[in-house]
DOLUMKE-44152 format. One line per 10 residues: number of its first residue (from 1); for each residue x, y, z of C-alpha. Coordinates in steps of 0.1 Angstrom, whole numbers, plus 5000, padded with zeros to 4 digits. Layout:
NUM) X Y Z  ...
This chain:
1) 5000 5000 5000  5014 5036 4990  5009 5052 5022  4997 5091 5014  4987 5118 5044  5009 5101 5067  5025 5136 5080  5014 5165 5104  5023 5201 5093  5040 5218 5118
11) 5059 5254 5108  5056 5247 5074  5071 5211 5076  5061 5177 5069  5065 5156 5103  5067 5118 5105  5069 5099 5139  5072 5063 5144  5042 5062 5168  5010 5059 5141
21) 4977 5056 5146  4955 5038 5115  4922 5051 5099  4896 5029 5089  4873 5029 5064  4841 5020 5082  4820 5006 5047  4842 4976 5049  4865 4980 5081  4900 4981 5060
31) 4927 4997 5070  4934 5023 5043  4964 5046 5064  4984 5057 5097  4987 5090 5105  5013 5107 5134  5003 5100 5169  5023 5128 5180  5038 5137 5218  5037 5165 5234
41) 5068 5175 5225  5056 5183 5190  5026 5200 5202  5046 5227 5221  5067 5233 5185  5032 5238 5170  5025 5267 5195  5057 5281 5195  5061 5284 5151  5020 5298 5155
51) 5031 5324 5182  5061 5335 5161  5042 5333 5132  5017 5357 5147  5044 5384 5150  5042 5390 5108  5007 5375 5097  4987 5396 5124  5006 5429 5106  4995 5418 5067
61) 4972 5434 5055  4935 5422 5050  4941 5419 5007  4972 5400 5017  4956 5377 5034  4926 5377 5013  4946 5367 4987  4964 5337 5002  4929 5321 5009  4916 5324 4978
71) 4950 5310 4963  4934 5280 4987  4898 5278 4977  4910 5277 4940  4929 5251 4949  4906 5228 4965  4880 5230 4934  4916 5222 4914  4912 5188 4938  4875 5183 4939
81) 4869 5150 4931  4902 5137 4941  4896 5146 4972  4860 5141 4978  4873 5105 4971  4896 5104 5001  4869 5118 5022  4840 5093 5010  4867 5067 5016  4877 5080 5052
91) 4845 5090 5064  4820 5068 5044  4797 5099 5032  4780 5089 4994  4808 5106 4971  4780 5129 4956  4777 5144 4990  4813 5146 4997  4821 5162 4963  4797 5188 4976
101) 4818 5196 5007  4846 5204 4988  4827 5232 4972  4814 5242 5003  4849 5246 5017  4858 5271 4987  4827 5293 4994  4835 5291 5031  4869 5304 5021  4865 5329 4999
111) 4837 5346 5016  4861 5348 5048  4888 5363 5023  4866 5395 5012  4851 5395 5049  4886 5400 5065  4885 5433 5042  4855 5445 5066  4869 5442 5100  4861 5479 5107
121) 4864 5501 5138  4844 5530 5156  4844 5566 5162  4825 5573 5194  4816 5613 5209  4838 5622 5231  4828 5635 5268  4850 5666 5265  4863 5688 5238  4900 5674 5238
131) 4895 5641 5242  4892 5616 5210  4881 5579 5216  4884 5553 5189  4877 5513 5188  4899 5492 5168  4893 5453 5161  4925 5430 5164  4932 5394 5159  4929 5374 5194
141) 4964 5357 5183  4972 5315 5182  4944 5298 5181  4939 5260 5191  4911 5246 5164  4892 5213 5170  4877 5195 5142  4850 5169 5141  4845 5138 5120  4808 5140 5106
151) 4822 5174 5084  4858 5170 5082  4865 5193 5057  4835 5219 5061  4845 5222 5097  4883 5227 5084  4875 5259 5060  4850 5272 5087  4871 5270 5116  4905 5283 5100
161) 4892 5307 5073  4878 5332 5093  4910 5328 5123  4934 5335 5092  4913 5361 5081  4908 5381 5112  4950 5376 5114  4954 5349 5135  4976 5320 5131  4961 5284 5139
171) 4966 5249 5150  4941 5224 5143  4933 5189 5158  4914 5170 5135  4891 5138 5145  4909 5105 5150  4887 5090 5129  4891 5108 5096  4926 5132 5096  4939 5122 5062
181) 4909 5142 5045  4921 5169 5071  4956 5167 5058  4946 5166 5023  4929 5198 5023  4957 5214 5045  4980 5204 5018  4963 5227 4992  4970 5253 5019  5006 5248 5024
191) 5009 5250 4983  4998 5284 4988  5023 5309 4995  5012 5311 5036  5040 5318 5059  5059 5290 5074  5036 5287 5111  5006 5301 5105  4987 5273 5101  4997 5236 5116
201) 4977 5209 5115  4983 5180 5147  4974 5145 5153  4973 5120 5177  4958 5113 5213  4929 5141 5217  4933 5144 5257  4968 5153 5256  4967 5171 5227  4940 5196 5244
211) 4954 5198 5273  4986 5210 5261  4968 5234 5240  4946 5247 5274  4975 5250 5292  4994 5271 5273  4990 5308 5275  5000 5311 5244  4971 5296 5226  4947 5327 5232
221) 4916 5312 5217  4903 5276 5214  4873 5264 5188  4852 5232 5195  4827 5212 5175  4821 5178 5188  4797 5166 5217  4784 5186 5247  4798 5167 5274  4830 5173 5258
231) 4830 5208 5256  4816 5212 5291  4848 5194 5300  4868 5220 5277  4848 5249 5289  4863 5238 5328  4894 5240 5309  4890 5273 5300  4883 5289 5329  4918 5280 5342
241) 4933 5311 5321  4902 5327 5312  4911 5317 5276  4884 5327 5248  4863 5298 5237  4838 5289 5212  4814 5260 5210  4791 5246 5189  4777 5212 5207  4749 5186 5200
251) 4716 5192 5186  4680 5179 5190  4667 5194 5160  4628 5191 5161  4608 5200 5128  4570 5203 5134  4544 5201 5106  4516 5222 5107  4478 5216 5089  4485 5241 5065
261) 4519 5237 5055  4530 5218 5017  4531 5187 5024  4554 5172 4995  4574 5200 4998  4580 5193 5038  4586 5154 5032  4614 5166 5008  4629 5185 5026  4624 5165 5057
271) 4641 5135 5039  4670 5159 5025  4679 5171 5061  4672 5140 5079  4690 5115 5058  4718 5139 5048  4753 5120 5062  4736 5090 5070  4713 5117 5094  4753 5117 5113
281) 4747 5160 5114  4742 5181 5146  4718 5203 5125  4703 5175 5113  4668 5172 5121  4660 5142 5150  4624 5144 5156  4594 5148 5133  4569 5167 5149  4533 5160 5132
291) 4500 5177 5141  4472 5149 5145  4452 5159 5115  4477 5155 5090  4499 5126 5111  4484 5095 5085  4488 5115 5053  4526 5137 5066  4537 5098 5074  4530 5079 5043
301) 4546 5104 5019  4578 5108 5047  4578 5065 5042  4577 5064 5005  4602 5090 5003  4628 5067 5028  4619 5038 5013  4634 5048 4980  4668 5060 4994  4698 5037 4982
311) 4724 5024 5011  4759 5013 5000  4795 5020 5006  4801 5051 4989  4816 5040 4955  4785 5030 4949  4763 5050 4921  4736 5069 4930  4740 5059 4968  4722 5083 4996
321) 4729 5067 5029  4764 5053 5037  4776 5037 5069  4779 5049 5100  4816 5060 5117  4822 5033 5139  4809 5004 5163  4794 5025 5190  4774 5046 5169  4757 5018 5152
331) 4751 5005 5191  4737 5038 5201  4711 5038 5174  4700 5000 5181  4697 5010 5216  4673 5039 5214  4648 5019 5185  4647 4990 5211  4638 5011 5234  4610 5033 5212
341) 4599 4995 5206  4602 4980 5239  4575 5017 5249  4550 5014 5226  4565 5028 5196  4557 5012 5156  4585 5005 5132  4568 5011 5096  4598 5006 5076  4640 4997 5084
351) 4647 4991 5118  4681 4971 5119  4710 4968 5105  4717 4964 5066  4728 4932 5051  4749 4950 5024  4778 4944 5041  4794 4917 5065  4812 4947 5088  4778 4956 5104
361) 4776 4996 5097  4751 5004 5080  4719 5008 5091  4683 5006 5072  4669 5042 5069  4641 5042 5090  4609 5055 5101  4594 5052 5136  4552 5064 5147  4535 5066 5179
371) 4565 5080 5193  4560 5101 5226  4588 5129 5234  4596 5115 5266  4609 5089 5250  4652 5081 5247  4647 5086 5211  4634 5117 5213  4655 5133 5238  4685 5118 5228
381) 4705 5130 5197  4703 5098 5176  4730 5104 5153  4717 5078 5123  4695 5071 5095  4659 5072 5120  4634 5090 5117  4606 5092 5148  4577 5107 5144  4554 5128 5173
391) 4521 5135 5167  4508 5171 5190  4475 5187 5188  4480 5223 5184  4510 5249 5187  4515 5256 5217  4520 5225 5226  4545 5216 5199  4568 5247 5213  4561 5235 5240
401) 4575 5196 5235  4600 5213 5215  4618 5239 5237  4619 5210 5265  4654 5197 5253  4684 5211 5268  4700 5216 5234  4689 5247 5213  4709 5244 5182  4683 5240 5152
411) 4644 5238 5150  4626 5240 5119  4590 5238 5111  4566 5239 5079  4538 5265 5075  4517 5289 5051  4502 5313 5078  4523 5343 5084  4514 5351 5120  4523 5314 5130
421) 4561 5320 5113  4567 5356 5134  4552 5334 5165  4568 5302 5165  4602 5317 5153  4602 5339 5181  4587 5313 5208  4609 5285 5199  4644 5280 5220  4671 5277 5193
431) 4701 5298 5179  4686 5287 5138  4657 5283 5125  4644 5273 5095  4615 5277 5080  4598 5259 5047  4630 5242 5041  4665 5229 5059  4689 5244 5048  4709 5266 5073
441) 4749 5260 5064  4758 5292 5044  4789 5313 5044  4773 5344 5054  4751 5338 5082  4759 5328 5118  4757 5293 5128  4754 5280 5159  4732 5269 5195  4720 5281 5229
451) 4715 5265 5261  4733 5232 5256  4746 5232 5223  4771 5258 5227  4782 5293 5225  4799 5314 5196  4790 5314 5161  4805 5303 5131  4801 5318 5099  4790 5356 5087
461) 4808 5387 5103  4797 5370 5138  4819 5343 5129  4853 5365 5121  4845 5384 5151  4851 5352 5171  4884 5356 5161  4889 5393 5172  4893 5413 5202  4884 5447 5209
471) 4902 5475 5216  4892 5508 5234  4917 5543 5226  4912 5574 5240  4934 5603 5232  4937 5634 5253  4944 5664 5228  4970 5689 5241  4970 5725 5240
């Protein structure tokens, strides 16, 4: 086997080490590369080349910058369907979907490019005649970016475009389970002309690799995607140094279905959101929210709709739903239909695992009724191809089940009355919301949760200005 990606970036180097750590491809469980499983030692040379980078990337200008990043985007479309291969391979996503990340990485990127032209300051009255007081944005400095598997190269471009942008130099931990995507995209970034430092990219054991980076005064901000009891452990972390932090955490998306929505044009999009990744998406919707009069109808069209999607290994033509990461995720999502079953719930179609292949990940897509929201399912994020549907009986009360999760990250919900849109998107407890459709993931708008699913936002101006802190002059004329 050619072994490719095998190699950390760290101050504009290549890095080998003999400890390794091997990446699976989870449609059929092969081995398919090692990367570095790097010491701590290495992570400190990460800091140190970002915090000496800093010194001269902070100072370039904003069209400088700017121009380094599209340099990147442009190459990345060069790549496209090279390396939407390694990720379908790595991370088991249907190649059609994966070939779409890679876009989405270039618009992520060059939006952040003409953003970072935009960072502007303030002129604010003075309380006396001599005095002059300004506000001026600057970048925070080294920043410690943590990646997750279920987007690996989204999460890439939105985590280190806008840091880069904003003129701050980076270090990012990708997930164990799918860094040679990581790595290939970071490549394209060190055949720009970037600055030896600014960006490094790190892997190996994720405890020791945080807590190096947490410990460090150095590293002035970190950014977390991944699961919320993780980042409640990474937000004790912070609190040692007060060091900025950004989350964005798990998800219960709930869509509800009102009487006098379109109903073919809710099952669509429904199935589009739900099913997207192998429904492995914390934005991804995880219960299906029905009002009684339309529950028989709103679940027939959702069922012929699922019934229809393709499973396979990603290679496959045509395939929608691929596997799922690993072992215990396929657990998790037996667990919580058993337990829908084992209280009353009715599986109309899936409902085990796949026979397409002998490794055991992939799961039927499936559709479950007479759920109640009490229920695991519906409380917990599922993570995979199900689908449970809750039937309520007027508003209120679907706000109502809705807003009981502790996670606030998405909601969406289908209607054509005008008043119930200003209402429920007011009423309901999440930082998104969507509205006749699913589709929240865009460049230019922020992204991200309250209560539970995190803090920060990614994406738009609000996104760069995670990356920037504010600072206060005031000059004293003299006579």
């Amino acid at each position: 086997m050619v072994e490719k990606f095998n190699y950390n970036w760290i101050n504009g180097e290549k890095v080998h080490t003999d400890q390794t750590t091997e990446v699976i491809n989870p449609a059929n469980g092969n081995v398919i590369g090692q990367v570095p499983s790097i010491d701590e030692n290495k992570v400190k040379q990460s800091i140190e080349s970002a915090h000496q980078a800093f010194k001269k990337w902070s100072k370039y200008t904003a069209e400088q910058r700017g121009d380094i990043l599209n340099q990147w985007a442009t190459n990345l479309l060069n790549k496209q369907d090279e390396l939407a291969h390694i990720m379908s391979e790595e991370q088991g996503k249907p190649f059609a979907e994966a070939y779409g990340e890679i876009g989405v990485c270039a618009k992520f990127i060059k939006w952040n490019a003409e953003e970072g032209k935009r960072i502007y300051g303030e002129i604010i009255p003075p309380s006396s005649p001599q005095q002059r007081i300004s506000v001026i944005k600057q970048p925070v400095g080294v920043c410690g970016l943590i990646t997750p598997w279920n987007f690996p190269g989204a999460m890439i471009a939105r985590k280190v475009a806008p840091a880069l942008a904003a003129g701050c130099t980076v270090i990012v931990k990708p997930s164990s389970e799918t860094p040679r995507i990581a790595i290939a995209i970071f490549d394209e970034l060190m055949a720009t002309n970037i600055d030896k430092g600014v960006a490094n990219i790190i892997t190996g054991r994720s405890s020791m690799i945080s807590n190096t980076l947490f410990s460090d005064q150095r590293v002035r901000k970190i950014s977390f995607t991944g699961s919320t009891a993780i980042g409640k452990t990474l937000m004790k972390q912070a609190a040692d140094q007060v060091k900025r932090i950004s989350l964005e955490l798990g998800g219960n998306a709930p869509t509800i279905v009102l009487p006098d929505a379109d109903l073919d044009n809710a099952a669509d999009a429904i199935i589009e959101n739900k099913f997207e990744n192998t429904g492995q998406m914390c934005n991804g919707i995880n219960t299906i929210l029905v009002h009684k009069d339309i529950k028989s109808a709103m679940t027939e069209k959702i069922v012929a709709r699922v019934q229809q999607l393709k499973v396979g290994p990603a290679t496959e033509d045509g395939v929608q739903v691929g596997p799922l990461i690993n072992a215990a995720a396929i657990e998790k999502v037996e667990k919580l239909v058993a337990d829908a079953q084992d209280n009353g719930a009715q599986i109309v179609t899936g409902g085990q695992k796949s026979a397409i292949s002998d490794f055991g990940l992939f799961y039927e897509p499936t559709v479950i009724t007479d759920v109640k929201h009490t229920m695991a399912i519906a409380q917990e994020e599922i993570f995979g191809p199900v689908a449970p549907i809750v039937q309520f009986d007027t508003i209120d009360e679907a706000i109502e089940i809705a807003n009981a999760s502790q996670f606030g990250l998405a909601a969406y919900f289908f209607t054509n009355n005008v008043n119930t849109i200003y209402n429920m998107s007011e009423n309901l407890e999440f930082g998104m919301i969507g509205v006749n459709g699913t589709q929240l993931s865009v460049p230019q708008a922020p992204f991200g949760g309250i209560k539970e699913s995190g803090m920060g936002r990614e994406g738009g101006h609000h996104g760069l200005d995670g990356f920037l802190e504010l600072k206060y002059i005031s000059l004293s004329l003299q006579d």
